[in-house]
N, C-alpha and C positions, 0 to 999 in steps of 0.2 A: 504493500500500500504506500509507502514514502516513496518510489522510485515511482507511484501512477501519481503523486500528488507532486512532486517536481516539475515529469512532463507537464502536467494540466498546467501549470504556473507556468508556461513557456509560451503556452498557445495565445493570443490575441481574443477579446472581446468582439465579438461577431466574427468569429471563426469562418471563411465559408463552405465549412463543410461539419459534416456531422462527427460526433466522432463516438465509436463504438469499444465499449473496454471490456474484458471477460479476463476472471479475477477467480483463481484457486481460492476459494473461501469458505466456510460451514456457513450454509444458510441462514442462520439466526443471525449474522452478522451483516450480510449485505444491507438492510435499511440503514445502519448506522457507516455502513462504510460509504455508503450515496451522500448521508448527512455530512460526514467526515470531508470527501473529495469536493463538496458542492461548497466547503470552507475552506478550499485550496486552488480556486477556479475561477476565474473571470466569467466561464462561462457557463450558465445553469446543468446540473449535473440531474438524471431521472435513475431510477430503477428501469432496466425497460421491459415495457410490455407485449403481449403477444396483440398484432394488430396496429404497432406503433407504426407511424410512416416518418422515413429520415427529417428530420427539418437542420438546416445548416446553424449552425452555433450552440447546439446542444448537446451533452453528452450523455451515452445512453450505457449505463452498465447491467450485465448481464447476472440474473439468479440463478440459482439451483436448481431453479424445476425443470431441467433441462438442459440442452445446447443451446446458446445462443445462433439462431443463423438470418440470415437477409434471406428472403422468399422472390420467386418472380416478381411478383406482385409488388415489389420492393419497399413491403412491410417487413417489419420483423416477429419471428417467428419461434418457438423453444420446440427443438427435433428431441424426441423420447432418448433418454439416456438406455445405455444396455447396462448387464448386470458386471458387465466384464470392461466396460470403463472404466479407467482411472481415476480422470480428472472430468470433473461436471461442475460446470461447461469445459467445452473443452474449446479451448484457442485455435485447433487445428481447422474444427467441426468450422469455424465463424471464418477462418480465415477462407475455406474450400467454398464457401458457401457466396463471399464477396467475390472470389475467385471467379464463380459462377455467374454471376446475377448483379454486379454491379461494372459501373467502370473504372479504370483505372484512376487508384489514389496511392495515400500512401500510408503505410502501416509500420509499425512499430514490435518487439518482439523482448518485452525486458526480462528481469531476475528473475530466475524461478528453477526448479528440480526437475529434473527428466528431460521429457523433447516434443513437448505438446508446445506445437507452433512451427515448428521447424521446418516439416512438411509444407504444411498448409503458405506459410511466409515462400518456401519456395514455388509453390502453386502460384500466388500470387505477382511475384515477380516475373515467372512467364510468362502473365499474363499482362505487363508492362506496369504494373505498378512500383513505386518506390519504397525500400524495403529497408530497413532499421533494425540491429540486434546493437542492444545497450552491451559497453564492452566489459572487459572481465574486470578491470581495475574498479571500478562505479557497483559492479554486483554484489551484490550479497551473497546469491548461489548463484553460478554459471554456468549452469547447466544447460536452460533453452537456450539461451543463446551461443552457447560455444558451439548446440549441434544444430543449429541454425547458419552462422560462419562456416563450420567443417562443411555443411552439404551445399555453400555457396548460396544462399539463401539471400543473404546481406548484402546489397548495393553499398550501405553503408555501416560502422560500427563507432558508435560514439557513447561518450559520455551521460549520462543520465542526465544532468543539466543543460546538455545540448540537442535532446532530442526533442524538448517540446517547440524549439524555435525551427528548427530542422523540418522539422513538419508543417507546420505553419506556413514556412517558404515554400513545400511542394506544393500545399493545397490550396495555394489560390488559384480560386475557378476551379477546380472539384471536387467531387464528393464521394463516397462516406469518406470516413478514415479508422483503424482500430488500431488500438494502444491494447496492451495485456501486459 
């Protein structure tokens, strides 16, 4: 959660683009960690919900009851978790799903355990968007991102404190964007 409340402090007030965050967390906590991020952010921070449609300058973090994913229809949507997932939501599920159904923006990939994003980050990058793994010095654990970097996922590998600005610079004039 500090390494998502740094970025959010980096981004600009009217953002123009949405930005989507999916967040290893025990359910009980997500209302308080929305309250928490929405007192680190210029710009209004939601839970988000099944039926939401993108709106630019808003940030939309994902719960537990589910995958976070963007739909055709390009609302958002929570895909049934399996018993044999890890991680719910899972970052890879949100990133494959942008990958799919949105266009090219740009994403981010910070600290965290295992390698849920890594894939997905690289999906998206094929698919022209700009791609960010926070680097090892700035983590806490470095794990997604190192096997994020290793599978060439990473256009770019920066600092925790430079990636909300980083971002920012990509996404004027487009849209979504996800942070994890």
């Amino acid at each position: 959660p500090q390494a998502l409340a740094r970025v959010l402090a980096g981004l600009p007030a009217g953002l123009p683009a949405a930005v989507l965050i999916v967040q290893h967390i025990d359910g009980e906590y997500s209302d308080g960690l929305v309250e928490w991020l929405g007192s680190h952010s210029l710009l209004p921070v939601h839970l988000a919900q099944r039926g939401d449609s993108l709106q630019s300058g808003r940030v939309y973090v994902g719960s537990t009851q589910g995958h976070l994913v963007l739909l055709p229809s390009q609302q958002l949507g929570y895909r049934a978790a399996q018993r044999s997932d890890l991680h719910v939501p899972s970052v890879d599920a949100m990133f494959d799903s942008l990958a799919e159904h949105a266009r090219p923006g740009a994403a981010a990939l910070l600290t965290g355990m295992g390698n849920d994003g890594a894939r997905g980050l690289l999906r998206l990058r094929q698919a022209g968007w700009h791609t960010i793994a926070q680097d090892e010095t700035s983590c806490a654990v470095y794990g997604m991102p190192r096997a994020a970097v290793e599978c060439g996922a990473a256009v770019q590998t920066l600092p925790v404190t430079a990636i909300g600005a980083s971002l920012a610079r990509q996404l004027t004039g487009v849209r979504p964007s996800l942070l994890r």
